[in-house]
C-alpha positions as CSV (number, residue, x, y, z in Angstrom):
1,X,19.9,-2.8,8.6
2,X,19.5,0.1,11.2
3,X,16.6,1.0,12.7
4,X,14.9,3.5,11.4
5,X,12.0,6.3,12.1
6,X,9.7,6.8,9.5
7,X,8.7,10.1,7.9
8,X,6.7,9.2,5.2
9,X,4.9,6.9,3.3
10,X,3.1,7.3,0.2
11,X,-0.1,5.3,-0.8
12,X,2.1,3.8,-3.3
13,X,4.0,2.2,-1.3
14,X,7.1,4.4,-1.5
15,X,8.6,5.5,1.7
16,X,11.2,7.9,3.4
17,X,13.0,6.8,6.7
18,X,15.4,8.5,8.9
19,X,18.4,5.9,10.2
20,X,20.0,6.4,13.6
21,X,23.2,7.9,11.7
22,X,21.4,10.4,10.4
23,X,20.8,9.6,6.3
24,X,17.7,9.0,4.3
25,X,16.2,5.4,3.1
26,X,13.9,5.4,0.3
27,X,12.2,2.9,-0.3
28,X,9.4,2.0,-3.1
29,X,6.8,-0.7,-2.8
30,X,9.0,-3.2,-3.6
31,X,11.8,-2.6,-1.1
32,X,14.2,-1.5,-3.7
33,X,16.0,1.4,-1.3
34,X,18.4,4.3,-1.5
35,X,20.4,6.6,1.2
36,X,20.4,9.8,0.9
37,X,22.9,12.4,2.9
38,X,19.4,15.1,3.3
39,X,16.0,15.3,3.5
40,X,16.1,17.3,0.8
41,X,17.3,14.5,-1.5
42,X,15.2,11.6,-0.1
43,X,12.6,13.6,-1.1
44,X,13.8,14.2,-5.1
45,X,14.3,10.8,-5.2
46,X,10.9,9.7,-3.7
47,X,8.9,11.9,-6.2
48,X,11.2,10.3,-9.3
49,X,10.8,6.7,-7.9
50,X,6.5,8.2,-7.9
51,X,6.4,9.4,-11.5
52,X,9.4,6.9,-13.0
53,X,11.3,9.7,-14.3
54,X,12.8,13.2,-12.6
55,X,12.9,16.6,-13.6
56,X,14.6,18.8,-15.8
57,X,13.1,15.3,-18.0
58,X,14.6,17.3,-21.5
59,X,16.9,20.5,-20.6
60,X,18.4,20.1,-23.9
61,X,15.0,20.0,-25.4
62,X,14.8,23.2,-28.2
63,X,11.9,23.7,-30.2
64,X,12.9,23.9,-34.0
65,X,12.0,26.6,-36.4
66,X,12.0,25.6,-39.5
C-alpha cells in the first residue's frame, strides 16, 4: 500500500486519505477501503459508508393517488 496523508477521520471510524499518486482511500472502521479519482467522491462515499445507504435513496419513488 502507498503511503498516504490523512484528511479525515470520522469518530466512527471511517476515514479519507490522500495517496502519493494523487486518489482517494476510504476507509471504514473495519478497513474495508475504496479509491476514488476526487475529493469530491471520497467524500460521497464516506457519508454512504456513515449512514449505510446514499442519496437519491428512492428517485423513482411517486406518491400514489388513488
Amino acid at each position: 500500500m502507498p503511503p498516504v496523508d490523512l484528511i479525515v477521520q470520522t469518530p466512527r471510524g471511517s476515514s479519507i486519505q490522500k495517496t502519493e499518486e494523487g486518489q482517494f482511500l476510504v476507509c471504514d472502521a473495519e478497513n474495508q477501503c475504496h479509491l476514488t479519482r476526487s475529493l469530491y467522491l471520497a467524500e460521497e462515499k464516506l457519508k454512504g459508508m456513515e449512514r449505510g445507504y446514499v442519496f437519491p435513496y428512492a428517485t423513482s419513488y411517486r406518491k400514489s393517488f388513488t
